[in-house]
C-alpha positions in Angstrom: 0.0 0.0 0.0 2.8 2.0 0.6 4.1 1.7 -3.2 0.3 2.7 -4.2 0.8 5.7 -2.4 4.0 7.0 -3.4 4.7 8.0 0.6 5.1 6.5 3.7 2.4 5.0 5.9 1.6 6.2 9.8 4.2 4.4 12.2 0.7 3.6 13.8 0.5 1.0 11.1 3.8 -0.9 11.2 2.9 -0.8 15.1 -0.3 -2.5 14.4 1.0 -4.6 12.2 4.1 -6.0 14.5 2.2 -6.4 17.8 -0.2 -8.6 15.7 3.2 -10.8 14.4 3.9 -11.0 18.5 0.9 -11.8 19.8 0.6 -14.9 17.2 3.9 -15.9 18.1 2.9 -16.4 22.2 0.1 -17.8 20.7 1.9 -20.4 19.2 4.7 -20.6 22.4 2.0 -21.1 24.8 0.5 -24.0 22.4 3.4 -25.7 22.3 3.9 -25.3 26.6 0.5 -27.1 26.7 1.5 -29.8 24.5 4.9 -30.5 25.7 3.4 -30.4 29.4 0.6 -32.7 28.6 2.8 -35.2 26.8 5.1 -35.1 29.5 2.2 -35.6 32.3 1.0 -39.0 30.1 4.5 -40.2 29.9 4.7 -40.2 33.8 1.2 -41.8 34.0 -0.4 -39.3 35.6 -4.2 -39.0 35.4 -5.9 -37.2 32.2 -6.6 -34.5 33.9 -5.3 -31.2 32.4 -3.3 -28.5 34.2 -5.4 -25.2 34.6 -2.1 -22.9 34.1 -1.7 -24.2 30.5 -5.0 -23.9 29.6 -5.5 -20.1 31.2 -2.6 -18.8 30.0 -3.4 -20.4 26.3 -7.0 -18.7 26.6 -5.5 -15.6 27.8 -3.0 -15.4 24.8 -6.0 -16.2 22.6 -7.9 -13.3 23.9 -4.8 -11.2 23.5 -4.5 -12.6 20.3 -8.4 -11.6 19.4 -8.3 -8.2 20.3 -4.9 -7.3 17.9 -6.3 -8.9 14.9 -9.4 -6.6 15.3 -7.1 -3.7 15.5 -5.0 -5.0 12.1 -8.0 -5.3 10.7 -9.2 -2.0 10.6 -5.9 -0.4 10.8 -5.7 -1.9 7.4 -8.7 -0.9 5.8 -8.3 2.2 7.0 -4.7 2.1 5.2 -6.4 0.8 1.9 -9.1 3.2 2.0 -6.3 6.1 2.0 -4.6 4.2 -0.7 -7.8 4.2 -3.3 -8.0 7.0 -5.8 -9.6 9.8 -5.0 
């Protein structure tokens, strides 16, 4: 969008934009925590039952995760609607 426009975009933008990149990526770390952790529970033959702590902090990350791609989302329209011809 930036090459449509011939000038540089808000630094509001590429803010958006990388918190989104960072949120995903927790995302992803906290998936893999609850995965290694339950693998490692079933190898020791503990009961099925899941640890809480994975599980909140996977929901919370989720949540995080929610509310940036909203704000990417109309941080980008917003960008494309600047770059459309007047």
């Amino acid at each position: 969008m930036e090459r449509l426009r011939s000038s540089p975009l808000h630094a509001n933008i590429s803010t958006a934009l990388d918190k989104h990149l960072e949120v995903i990526h927790v995302v992803q770390s906290r998936r893999k925590d609850e995965i290694v952790n339950a693998s490692n529970r079933q190898r020791q033959g503990a009961p099925r039952c899941q640890d809480d702590r994975d599980v909140f902090a996977l929901a919370l990350a989720i949540k995080e995760m929610s509310v940036a791609t909203r704000k990417v989302r109309t941080t980008l329209w917003c960008t494309f609607q600047l770059t459309l011809p007047k």
